[in-house]
N, C-alpha and C positions, 0 to 999 in steps of 0.2 A: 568550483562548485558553490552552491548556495544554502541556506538553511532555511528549513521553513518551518511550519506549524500546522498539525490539524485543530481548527479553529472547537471542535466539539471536543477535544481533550484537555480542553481547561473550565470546562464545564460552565460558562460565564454568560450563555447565550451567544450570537454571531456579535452583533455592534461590541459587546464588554470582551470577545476572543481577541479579534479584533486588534483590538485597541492593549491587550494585554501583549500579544501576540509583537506587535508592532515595538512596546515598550522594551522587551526581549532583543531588540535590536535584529529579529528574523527579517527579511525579505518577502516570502510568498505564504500565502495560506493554501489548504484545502480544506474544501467545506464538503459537508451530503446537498445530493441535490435529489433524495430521493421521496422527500417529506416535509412537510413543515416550510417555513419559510421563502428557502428556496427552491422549492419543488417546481418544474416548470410552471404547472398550472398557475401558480401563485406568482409566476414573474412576467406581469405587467410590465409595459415600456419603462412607467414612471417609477417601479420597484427594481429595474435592475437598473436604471439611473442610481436609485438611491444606495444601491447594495454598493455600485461602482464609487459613489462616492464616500461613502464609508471606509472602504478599505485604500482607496489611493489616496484618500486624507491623512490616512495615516502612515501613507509613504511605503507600502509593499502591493504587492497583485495576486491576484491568483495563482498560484504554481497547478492546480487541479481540481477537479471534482469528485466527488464521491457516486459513482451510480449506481452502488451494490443493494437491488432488492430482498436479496434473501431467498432465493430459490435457483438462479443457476438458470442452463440452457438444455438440461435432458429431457423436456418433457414436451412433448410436441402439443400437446392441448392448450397448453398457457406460454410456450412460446412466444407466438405472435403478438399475446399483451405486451408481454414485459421486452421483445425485441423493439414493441413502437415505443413503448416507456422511457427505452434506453436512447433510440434515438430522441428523442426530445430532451434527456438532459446533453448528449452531444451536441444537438442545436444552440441549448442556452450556454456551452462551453466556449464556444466560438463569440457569443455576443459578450461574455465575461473576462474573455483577452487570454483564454486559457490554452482551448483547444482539446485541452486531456481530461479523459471520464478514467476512473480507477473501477472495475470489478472483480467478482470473484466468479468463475462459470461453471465449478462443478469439476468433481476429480476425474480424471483423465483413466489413472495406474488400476483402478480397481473397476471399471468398467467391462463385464464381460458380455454385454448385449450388444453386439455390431449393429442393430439398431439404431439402439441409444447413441452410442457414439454418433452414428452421421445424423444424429439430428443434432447434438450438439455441435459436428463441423458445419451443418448447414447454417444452422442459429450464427456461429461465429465468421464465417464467409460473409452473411448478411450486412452483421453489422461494419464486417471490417471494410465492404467495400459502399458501407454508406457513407464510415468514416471517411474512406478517400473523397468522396465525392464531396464533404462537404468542407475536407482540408482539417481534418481532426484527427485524433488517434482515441480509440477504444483498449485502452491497457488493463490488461489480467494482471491480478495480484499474485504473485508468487506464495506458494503454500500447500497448494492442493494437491501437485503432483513436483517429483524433482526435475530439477532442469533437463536433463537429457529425457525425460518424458514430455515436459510442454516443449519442448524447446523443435523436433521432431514434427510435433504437431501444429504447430506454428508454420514450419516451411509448407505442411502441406494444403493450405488456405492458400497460398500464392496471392496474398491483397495483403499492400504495405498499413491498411487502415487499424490491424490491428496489434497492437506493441505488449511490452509487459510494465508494469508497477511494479519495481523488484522491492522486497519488502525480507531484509536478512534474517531477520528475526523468527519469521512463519517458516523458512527453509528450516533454520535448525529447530526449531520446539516443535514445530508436526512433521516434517518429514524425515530429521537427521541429515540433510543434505549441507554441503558446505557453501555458503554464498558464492567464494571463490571457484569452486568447480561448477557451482549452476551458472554462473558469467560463462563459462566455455560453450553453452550452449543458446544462451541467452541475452549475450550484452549486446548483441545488432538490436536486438528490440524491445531495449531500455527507453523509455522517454522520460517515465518520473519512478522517483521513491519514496521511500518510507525506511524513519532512520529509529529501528527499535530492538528491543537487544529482548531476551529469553534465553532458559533454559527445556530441555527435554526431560521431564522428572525421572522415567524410565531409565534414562541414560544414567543421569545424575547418581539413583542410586543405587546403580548398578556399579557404578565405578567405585563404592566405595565398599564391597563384601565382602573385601578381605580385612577392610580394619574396623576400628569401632566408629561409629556413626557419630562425627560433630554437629552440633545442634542444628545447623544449617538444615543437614543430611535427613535429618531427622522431621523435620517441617517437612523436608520435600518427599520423604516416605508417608507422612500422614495423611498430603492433598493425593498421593499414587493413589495410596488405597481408600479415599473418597471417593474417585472416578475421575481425578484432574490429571490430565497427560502433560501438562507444560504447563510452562510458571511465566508469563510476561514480566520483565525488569529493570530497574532501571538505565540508561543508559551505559555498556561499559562495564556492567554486571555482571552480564550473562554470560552465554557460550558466541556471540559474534564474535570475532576477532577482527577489529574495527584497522589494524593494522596491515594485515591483510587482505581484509576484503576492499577498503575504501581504493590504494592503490590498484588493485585488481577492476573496480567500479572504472576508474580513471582510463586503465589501457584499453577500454573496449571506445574510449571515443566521449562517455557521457560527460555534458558537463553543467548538468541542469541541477535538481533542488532532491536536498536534502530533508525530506518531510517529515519531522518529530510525530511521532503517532503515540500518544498515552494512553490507556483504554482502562486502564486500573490505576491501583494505592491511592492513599488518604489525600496525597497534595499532587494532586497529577501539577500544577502551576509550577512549584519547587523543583518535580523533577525534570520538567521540560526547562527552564532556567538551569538546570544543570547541564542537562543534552544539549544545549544552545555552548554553552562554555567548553564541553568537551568537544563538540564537532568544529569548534573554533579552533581550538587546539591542534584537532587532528589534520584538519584543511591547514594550517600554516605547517605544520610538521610536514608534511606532503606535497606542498606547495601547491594545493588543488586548487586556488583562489582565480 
């Protein structure tokens, strides 16, 4: 396996992620492609010459893209926007040596308008078999629903265009699910990941009511009852269990990239330099190399 870096969690711009990223001794970046710089619109011939040569100057590629708009695929009025939206950054993923768009489409478990549902399987059909057609994969982020629910729903598109982004971290802090039991239903349509670790607050301090509350316990009681359900952490942290899940990641066949995703704390830079050390670790420990 390989490590990589979300280029917007070192917070430095793309050229300075980049170039940070690369210093890290990582391999592959993902970047958004849903705004800003590299938003299709804004990628001229001459700008994604220039994007390509930035990052393979600095001796890694693209491991993915980011195409999550922020809205999902339930709603058939806005649909049609955001499905051509989505194709256009799968077009520019192809021209950037990637192939792979990452989104998020919307919970699946708590849908009770069969409606709704099959416009999100039509939305998802759509893309998955533009995907094919253009030699790309449209990968759902894990999170929304646990694997024996995406995973179900997945077979029933029948187009290999659409994969998942398995992402360990979002299984355990929003759903409780185990990475290693959502792989049983999901590692045929793994392409890329994301390597981030959390906890479940609810969980957290629930497990601790029969004794007295260490100060930890106690943090993660305060953000409960602010409104905060999970705690994003550093790598190694949290509730993954990187020992488990990564060999589990291995027997489904994956052997692609390992994508650091930081979205919080004061030095996201520090601890993705750490995440980079420990999934070194863990890849020689496991012989994942």
């Amino acid at each position: 396996m390989k490590i990589g870096a979300m280029v917007e969690s070192f917070r430095l711009g793309f050229r300075g992620g980049v170039e940070k990223a690369a210093s890290l001794g990582v391999e592959g970046i993902q970047a958004f492609a849903t705004n800003g710089e590299l938003a299709p619109e804004n990628m001229t011939p001459a700008k994604i010459k220039e994007t390509l040569d930035i990052v393979h100057s600095n001796g890694i590629v693209f491991s993915a893209l980011c195409g999550d708009f922020g809205y999902g695929f339930k709603d058939k009025d806005q649909n049609a926007h955001y499905i051509e939206k989505s194709k256009r950054v799968l077009d520019l993923s192809i021209e950037l040596g990637c192939g792979i768009v990452t989104t998020h489409i919307g919970h699946i478990h708590d849908e009770t308008d069969p409606a709704k549902l099959e416009v999100l399987r039509l939305a998802c059909r759509e893309l998955a078999e533009y995907a094919d057609s253009v030699g790309a994969y449209f990968a759902i982020e894990t999170g929304g629903d646990k694997g024996c629910v995406l995973g179900p729903f997945l077979d029933s598109l029948g187009a290999q265009g659409l994969r998942v982004n398995f992402d360990p971290a979002n299984l355990v802090m929003c759903r409780d699910d185990r990475p290693e039991e959502a792989l049983k239903y999901l590692g045929k349509y793994v392409v890329h990941t994301h390597a981030k670790d959390g906890v479940m607050l609810k969980k957290r301090v629930e497990g601790k009511v029969d004794i007295e509350l260490d100060e930890e316990a106690k943090k993660h009681k305060a953000m409960l009852e602010m409104g905060h359900s999970y705690l994003e952490m550093p790598l190694g942290t949290g509730d993954v269990n990187f020992d488990v899940y990564l060999p589990a990641l291995a027997d489904t066949g994956y052997n692609g990239y390992l994508t650091i995703e930081r979205e919080v704390g004061a030095d996201p830079a520090a601890d993705i330099a750490m995440a980079v050390g420990f999934l070194k670790e863990k890849i020689a420990k496991f012989n994942l190399g």
